[in-house]
N, C-alpha and C positions, 0 to 999 in steps of 0.2 A: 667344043674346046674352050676351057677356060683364055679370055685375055689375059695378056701381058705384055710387059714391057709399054714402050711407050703407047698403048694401047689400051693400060690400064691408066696410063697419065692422062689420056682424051678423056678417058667417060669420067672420072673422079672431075679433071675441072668441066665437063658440061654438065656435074651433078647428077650424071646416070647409075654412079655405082661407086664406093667405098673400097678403099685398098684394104686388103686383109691384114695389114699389117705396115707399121710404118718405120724408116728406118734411124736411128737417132744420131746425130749428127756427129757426136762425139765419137762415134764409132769411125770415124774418118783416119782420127789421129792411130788407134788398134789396127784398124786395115794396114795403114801402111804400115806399121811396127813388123805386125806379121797377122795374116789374114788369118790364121787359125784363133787366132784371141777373139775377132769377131762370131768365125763357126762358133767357137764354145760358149760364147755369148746367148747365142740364139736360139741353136740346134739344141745343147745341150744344158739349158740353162741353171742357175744355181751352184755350179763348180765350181768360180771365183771366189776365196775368200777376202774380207776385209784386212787391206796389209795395212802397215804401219803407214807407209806413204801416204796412202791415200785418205790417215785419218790427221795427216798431217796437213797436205793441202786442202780440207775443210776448213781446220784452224787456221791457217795462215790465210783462206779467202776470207773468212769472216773478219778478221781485222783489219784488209784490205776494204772490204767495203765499209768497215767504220773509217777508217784516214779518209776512205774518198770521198766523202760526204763536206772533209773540212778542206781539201784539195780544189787546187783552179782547173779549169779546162782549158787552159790557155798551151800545156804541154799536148794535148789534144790536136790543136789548131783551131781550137772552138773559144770566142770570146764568150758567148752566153748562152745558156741552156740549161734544159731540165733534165734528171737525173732520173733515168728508169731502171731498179736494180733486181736481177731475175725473173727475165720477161720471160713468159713460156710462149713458142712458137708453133703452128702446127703448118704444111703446108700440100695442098692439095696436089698442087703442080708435081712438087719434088716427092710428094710421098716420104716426108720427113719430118723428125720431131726435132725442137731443142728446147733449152735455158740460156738464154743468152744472158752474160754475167751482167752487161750492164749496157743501156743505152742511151744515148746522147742526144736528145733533140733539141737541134736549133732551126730559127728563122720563122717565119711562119707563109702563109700562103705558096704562092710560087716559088716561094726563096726558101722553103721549111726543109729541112735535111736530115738524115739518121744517121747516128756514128756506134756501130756494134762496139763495144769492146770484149775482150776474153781477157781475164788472170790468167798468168801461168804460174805455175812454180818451176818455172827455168832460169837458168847464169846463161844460156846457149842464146845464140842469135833464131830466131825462129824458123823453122822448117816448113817446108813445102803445105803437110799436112796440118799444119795449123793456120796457114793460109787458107786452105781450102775451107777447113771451116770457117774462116771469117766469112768467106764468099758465101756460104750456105745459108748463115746469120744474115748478110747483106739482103740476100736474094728473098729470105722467107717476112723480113719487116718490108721491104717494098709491096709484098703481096700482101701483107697483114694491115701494114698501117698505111699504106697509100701514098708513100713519099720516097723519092731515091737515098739509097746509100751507096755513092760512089766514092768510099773507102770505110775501115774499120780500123783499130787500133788494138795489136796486142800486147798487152800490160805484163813486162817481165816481172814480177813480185822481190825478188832476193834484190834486184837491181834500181827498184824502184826507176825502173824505165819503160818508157811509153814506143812502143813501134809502131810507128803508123802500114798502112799497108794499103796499095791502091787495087779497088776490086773491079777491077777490069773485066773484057766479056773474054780474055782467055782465060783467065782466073776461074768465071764464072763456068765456063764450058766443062774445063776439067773437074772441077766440082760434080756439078751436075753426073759427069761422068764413073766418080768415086762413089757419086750414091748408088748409082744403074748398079754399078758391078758387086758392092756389096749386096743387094736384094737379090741379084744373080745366084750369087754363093750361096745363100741361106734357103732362096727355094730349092736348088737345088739337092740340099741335106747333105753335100759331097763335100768332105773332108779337103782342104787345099794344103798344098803343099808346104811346108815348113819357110821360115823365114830363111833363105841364103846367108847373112849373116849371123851362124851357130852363136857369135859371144850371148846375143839377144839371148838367146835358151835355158843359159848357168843359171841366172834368178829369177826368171818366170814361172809363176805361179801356178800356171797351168802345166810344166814340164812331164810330171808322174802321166800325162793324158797325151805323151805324145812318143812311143814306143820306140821311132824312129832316130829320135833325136838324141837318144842318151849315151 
């Protein structure tokens, strides 16, 4: 019997064996949206086309990270530090992938610190599941780069506003949690159930793929 679960998290970090597959973090923010976006994601890959939105928040990130470059870190809570932008992360423990938009190292030795940020393209106050990715970000540079980040900062783009956000171990827990249950669904191959909120379904992309909901 194949391992799984956190079973497969053992032998990956004692170096005994390789996850089949790893889960990408961004897929946190889909999950909660509605967990069928992650199935068609995975199960059934290549259905998403490129909408308008999303070639709009390309442009709208790329300009963000030219301003940020001539921007203080001081809206941060950060007096000084180096600018790391499009870090790729991989993480053994979590069995998870990302790009984290941008990161913030200050101090150095004992005192050295990591600050995730994420862009968004939102006016909204930031949700649950964008926290959680920050926590996943948080969690996968301490295992990467050897230093704590006990917070991260999501960056509203339209509002040219900085939200701090503290990543705490319930933060971190639930996270952790979001990724278990996404890997859940996808080994599975099993179709999950529509998002409860039908408005979500009118301009989803995916809709023509879900029989039920129309």
């Amino acid at each position: 019997m194949a391992a799984t679960g956190e079973r497969i998290a053992d032998l990956v970090a004692d170096g005994v064996a390789e996850p089949a597959w790893l889960v990408r973090v961004t897929d946190i923010k889909q999950y909660a949206y509605c967990a069928r976006v992650v199935y068609y994601e995975y199960c059934l890959p290549g259905l998403r086309p490129v909408t308008f939105k999303m070639t709009r928040g390309i442009d709208m990130q790329e300009e963000t990270e030219r301003l940020e470059k001539r921007r203080s870190l001081q809206e941060y809570g950060v007096a000084e530090g180096i600018r790391h932008f499009n870090v790729a992360l991989t993480s053994a423990r979590l069995q998870c992938t990302a790009q984290v938009d941008l990161v913030v190292e200050s101090g150095e030795g004992a005192a050295r610190t990591l600050l995730p940020v994420d862009f968004k393209l939102s006016r909204h106050e930031p949700g649950r599941h964008f926290m959680l990715q920050l926590a996943c970000y948080g969690m996968m540079l301490e295992e990467a780069w050897g230093a704590p980040a006990p917070e991260g900062v999501i960056y509203l783009i339209p509002l040219k506003r900085a939200v701090r956000v503290a990543l705490d171990k319930r933060l971190r827990r639930e996270a952790e949690r979001t990724v278990a249950a996404i890997r859940t669904l996808v080994t599975r191959e099993q179709m999950p159930a529509p998002t409860a909120q039908r408005s979500r379904c009118v301009d989803c992309e995916f809709r023509r793929f879900c029989n039920d909901t129309l």
